[in-house]
C-alpha positions as CSV (number, residue, x, y, z in Angstrom):
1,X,16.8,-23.5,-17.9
2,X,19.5,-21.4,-15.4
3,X,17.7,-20.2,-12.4
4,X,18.6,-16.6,-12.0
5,X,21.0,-14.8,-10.1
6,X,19.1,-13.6,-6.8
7,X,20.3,-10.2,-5.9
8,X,18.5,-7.3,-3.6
9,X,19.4,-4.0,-2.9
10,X,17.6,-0.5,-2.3
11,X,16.6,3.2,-3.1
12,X,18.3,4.5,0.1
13,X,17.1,8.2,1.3
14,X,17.1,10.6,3.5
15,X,16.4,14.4,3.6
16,X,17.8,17.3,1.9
17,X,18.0,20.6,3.5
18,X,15.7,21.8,1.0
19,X,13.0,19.7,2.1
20,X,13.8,17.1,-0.8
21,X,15.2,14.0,-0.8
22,X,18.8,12.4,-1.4
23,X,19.1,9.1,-2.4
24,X,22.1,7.2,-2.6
25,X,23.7,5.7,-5.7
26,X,27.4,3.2,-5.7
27,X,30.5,3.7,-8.2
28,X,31.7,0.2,-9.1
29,X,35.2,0.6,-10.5
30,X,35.1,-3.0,-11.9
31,X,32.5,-1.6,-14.4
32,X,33.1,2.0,-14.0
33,X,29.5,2.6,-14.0
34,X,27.2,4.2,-11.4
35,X,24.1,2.3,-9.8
36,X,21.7,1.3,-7.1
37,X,23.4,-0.5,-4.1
38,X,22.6,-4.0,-4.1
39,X,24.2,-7.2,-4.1
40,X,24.0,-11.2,-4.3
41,X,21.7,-13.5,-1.9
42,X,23.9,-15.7,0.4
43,X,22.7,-19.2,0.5
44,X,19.1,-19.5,2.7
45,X,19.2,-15.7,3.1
46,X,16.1,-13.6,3.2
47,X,16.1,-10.9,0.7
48,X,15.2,-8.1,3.0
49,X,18.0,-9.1,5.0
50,X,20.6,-9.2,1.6
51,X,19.1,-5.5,0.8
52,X,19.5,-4.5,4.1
53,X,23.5,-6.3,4.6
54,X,24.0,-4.8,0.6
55,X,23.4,-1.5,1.6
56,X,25.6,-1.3,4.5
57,X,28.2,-3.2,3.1
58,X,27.9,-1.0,-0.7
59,X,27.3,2.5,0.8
60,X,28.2,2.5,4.6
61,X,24.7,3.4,5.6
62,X,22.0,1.4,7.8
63,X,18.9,1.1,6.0
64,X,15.3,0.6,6.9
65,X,12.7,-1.1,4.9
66,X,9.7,0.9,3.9
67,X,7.9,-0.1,0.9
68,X,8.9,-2.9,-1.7
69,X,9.7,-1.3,-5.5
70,X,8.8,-3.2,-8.7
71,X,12.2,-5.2,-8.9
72,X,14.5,-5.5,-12.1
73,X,14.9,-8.4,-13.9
74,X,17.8,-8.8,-16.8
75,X,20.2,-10.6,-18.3
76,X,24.1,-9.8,-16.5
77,X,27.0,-8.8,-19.0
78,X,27.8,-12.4,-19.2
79,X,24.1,-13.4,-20.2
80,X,22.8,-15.3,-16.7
81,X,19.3,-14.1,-16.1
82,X,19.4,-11.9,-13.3
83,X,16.5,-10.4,-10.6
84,X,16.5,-8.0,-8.2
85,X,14.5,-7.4,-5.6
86,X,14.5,-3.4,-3.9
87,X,12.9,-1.4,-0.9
88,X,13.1,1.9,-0.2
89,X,14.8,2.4,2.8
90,X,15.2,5.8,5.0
91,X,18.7,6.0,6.6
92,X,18.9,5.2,10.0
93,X,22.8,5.3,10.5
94,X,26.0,6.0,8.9
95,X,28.6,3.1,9.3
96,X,31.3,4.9,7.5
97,X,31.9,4.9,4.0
98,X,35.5,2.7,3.0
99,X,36.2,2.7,-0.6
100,X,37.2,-0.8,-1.7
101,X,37.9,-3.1,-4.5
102,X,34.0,-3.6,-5.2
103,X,32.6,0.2,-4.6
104,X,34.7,2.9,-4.1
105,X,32.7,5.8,-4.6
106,X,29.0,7.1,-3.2
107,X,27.1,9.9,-4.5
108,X,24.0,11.5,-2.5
109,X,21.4,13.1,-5.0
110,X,18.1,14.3,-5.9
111,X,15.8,11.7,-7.5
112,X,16.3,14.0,-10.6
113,X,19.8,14.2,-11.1
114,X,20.8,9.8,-10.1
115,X,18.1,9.1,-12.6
116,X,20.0,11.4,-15.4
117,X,23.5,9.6,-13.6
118,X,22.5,5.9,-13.1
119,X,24.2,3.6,-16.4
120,X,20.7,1.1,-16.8
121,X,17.6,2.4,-17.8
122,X,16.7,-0.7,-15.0
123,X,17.7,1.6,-12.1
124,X,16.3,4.8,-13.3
125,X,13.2,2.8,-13.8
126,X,13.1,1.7,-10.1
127,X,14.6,5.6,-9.2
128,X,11.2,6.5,-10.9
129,X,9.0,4.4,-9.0
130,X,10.0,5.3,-5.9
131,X,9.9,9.1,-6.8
132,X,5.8,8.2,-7.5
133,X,5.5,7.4,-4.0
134,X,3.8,9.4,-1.2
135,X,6.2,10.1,1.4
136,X,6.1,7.2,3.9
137,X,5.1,8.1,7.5
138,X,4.5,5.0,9.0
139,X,5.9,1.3,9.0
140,X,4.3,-1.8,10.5
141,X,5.3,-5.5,10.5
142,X,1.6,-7.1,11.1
143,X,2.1,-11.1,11.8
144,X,-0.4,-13.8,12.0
145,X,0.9,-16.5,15.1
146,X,3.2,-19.0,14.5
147,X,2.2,-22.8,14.1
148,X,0.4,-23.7,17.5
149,X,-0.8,-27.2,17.4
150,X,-4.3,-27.9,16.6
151,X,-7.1,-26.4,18.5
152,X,-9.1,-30.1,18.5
153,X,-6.2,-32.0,20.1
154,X,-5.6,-28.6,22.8
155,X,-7.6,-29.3,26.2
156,X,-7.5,-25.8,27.4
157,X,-8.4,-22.8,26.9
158,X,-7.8,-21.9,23.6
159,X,-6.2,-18.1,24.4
160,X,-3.3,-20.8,26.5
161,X,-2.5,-22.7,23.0
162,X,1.6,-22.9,23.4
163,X,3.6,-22.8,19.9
164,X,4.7,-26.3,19.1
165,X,8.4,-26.9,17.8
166,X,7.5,-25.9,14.2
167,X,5.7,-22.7,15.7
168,X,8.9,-22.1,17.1
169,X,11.0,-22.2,14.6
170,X,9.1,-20.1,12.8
171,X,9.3,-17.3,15.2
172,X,13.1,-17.6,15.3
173,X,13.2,-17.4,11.2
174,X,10.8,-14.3,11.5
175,X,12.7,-12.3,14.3
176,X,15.6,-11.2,12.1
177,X,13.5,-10.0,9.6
178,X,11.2,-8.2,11.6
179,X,14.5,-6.3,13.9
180,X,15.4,-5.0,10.7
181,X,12.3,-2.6,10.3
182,X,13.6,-1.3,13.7
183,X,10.3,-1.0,15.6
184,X,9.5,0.8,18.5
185,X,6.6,-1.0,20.0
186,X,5.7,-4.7,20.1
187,X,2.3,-5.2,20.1
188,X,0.5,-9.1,20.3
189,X,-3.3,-10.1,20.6
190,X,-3.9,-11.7,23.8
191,X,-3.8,-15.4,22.9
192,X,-0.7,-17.1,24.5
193,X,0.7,-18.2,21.2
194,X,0.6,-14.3,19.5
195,X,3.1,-13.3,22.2
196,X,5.5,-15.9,22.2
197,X,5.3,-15.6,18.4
198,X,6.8,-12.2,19.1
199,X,9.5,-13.6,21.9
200,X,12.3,-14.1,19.6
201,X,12.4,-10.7,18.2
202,X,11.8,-8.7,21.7
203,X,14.9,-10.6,23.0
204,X,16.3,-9.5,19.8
205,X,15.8,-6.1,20.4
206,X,15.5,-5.9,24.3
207,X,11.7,-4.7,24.2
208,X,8.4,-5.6,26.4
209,X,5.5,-7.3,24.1
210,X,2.0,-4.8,24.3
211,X,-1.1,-7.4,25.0
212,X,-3.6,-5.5,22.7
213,X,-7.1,-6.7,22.9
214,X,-7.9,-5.0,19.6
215,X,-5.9,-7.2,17.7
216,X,-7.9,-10.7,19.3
217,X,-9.9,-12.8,16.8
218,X,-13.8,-12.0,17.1
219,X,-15.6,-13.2,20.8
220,X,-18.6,-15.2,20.5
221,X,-21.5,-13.3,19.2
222,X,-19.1,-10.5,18.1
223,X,-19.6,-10.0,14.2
224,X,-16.5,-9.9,11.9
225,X,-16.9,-7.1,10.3
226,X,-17.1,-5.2,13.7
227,X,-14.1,-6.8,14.6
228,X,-12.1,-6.3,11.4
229,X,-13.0,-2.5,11.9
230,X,-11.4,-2.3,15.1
231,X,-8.2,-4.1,14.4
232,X,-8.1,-2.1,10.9
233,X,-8.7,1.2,13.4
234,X,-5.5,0.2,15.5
235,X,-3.2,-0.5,12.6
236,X,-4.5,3.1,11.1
237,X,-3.9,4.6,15.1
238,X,-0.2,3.3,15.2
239,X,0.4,4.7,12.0
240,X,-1.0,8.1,13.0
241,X,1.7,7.9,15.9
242,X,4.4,8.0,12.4
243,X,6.6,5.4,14.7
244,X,7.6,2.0,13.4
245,X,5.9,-1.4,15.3
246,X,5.7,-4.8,15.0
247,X,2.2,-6.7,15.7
248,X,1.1,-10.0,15.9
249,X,-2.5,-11.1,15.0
250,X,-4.4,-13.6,14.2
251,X,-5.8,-15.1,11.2
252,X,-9.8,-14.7,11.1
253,X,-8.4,-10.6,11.9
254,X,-5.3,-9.8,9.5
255,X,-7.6,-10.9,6.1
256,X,-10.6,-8.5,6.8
257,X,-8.7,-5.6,8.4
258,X,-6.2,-5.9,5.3
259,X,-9.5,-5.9,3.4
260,X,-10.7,-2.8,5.1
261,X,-7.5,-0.4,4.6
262,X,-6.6,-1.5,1.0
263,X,-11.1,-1.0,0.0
264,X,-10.6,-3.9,-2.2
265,X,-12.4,-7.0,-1.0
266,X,-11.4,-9.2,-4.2
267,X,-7.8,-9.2,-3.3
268,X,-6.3,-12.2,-1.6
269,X,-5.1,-11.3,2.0
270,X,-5.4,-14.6,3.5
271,X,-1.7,-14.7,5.4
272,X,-0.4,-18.4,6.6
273,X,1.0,-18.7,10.1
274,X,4.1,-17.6,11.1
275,X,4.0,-15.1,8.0
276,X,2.9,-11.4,7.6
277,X,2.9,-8.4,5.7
278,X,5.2,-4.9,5.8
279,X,2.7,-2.2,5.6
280,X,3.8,1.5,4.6
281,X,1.4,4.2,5.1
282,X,1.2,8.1,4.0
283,X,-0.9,9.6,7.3
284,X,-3.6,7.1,7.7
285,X,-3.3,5.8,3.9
286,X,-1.8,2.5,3.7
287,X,0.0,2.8,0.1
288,X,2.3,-0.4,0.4
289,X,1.3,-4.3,1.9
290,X,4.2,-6.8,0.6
291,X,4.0,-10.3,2.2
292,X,6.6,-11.1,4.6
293,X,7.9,-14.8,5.4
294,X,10.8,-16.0,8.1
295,X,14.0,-16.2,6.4
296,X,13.4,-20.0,6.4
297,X,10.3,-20.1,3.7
298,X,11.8,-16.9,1.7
């Protein structure tokens, strides 16, 4: 069988004067139709990152990622299976609009009128979807640490286990895709190996790392359902602030405090090292978890 084209893009946004919302749509004159911005996967790229490079590249605005939309999936005008991933994204930044060869036109709309424009029922569907959402308030990157080692084979203290090469590498592959959600804050449990799970992306972005106790596996004698309450209390406390942050946990916390925000206990949250999740919320409502990987393991 042909493996599909891998493409990403977004429902780009931001506010009317109104009080609405504008969202963005592309004019291709190669197919003289009128659609979502989006755009091929480069070899090894992540597909945030493509959405977030489409964007800017399509419409000549910076994106950044809020929740994940059901993606399309279709076959192109030449019949090769296509999908698309999308995330809404608020605007950020305007890089200037140049008409080219590839898009050279950009309409800003209500959700209303691009559905009624777009020329695929695929992208009015996706137009729709994100119309059923809340308005976002609040976006975290939560993190489980980077590969560390094991703790058997680690004489010390356990809070001092270092990230080992792969650990490393991890944390570079996560740092590009964690800057793109533009956060604020960076916030790491206390163990040694949270924070410097977080050092690639702070030197990124040219921000301190926050040692949060809150976000620390349980202490001995400490149940786990207390502790998943408190870490599930922070994440619901940062999103109160309606700011954008980037945390680092651990993973006996990210499962159970997942658990605790979402009230469904049968879904899987169990989150491998030197993953995460991108977690949208309306007030203190999460409404969106989609698991995030370093642009290596994408």
């Amino acid at each position: 069988m042909t493996a599909p084209v891998r493409a990403a893009g977004g429902v780009v946004w931001r506010p009317a004067a109104d009080g609405d919302v504008l969202v963005c749509l592309v004019h291709r004159p190669r197919y003289d139709d009128w659609s979502l911005p989006k755009g091929k996967l480069e070899p090894g790229e992540h597909p945030l990152l493509a959405a977030v490079r489409e964007v800017a590249e399509e419409a000549g605005v910076y994106g950044v990622p809020q929740v994940r939309l059901p993606g399309t999936s279709y076959r192109t005008r030449d019949g090769q299976p296509k999908v698309v991933d999308y995330w809404s994204m608020r605007v950020a930044g305007n890089g200037g609009f140049q008409p080219g060869t590839e898009v050279d036109g950009v309409r800003w709309l209500t959700v209303h009128d691009a559905v009624e424009l777009v020329n695929y029922p695929h992208d009015a569907r996706v137009l729709r979807d994100f119309a059923a959402l809340p308005p976002v308030t609040a976006v975290l990157g939560l993190v489980r640490h980077a590969h560390a080692g094991k703790r058997a084979t680690w004489s010390g203290p356990d809070t001092a286990r270092p990230l080992d090469a792969v650990g490393w590498a991890q944390a570079r592959s996560l740092a590009p895709v964690l800057a793109v959600l533009r956060p604020g804050r960076l916030l790491s449990a206390s163990a040694r190996r949270c924070v410097q799970t977080l050092d690639p992306v702070a030197e990124l972005l040219d921000l301190p790392i926050e040692v949060d106790s809150r976000l620390d596996e349980p202490e001995p004698g400490q149940h786990p359902d207390e502790n998943a309450l408190v870490a599930a209390a922070r994440l619901v406390e940062l999103a109160a602030e309606q700011a954008t942050a980037v945390l680092c946990s651990q993973g006996k916390v990210i499962p159970d405090a997942l658990a605790r925000l979402v009230g469904d206990g049968r879904r899987d949250h169990a989150t491998d090292k030197g993953t995460g999740w991108l977690l949208a919320f309306a007030g203190d409502r999460l409404i969106g978890a989609d698991r995030l990987a370093g642009a290596a393991e994408a």
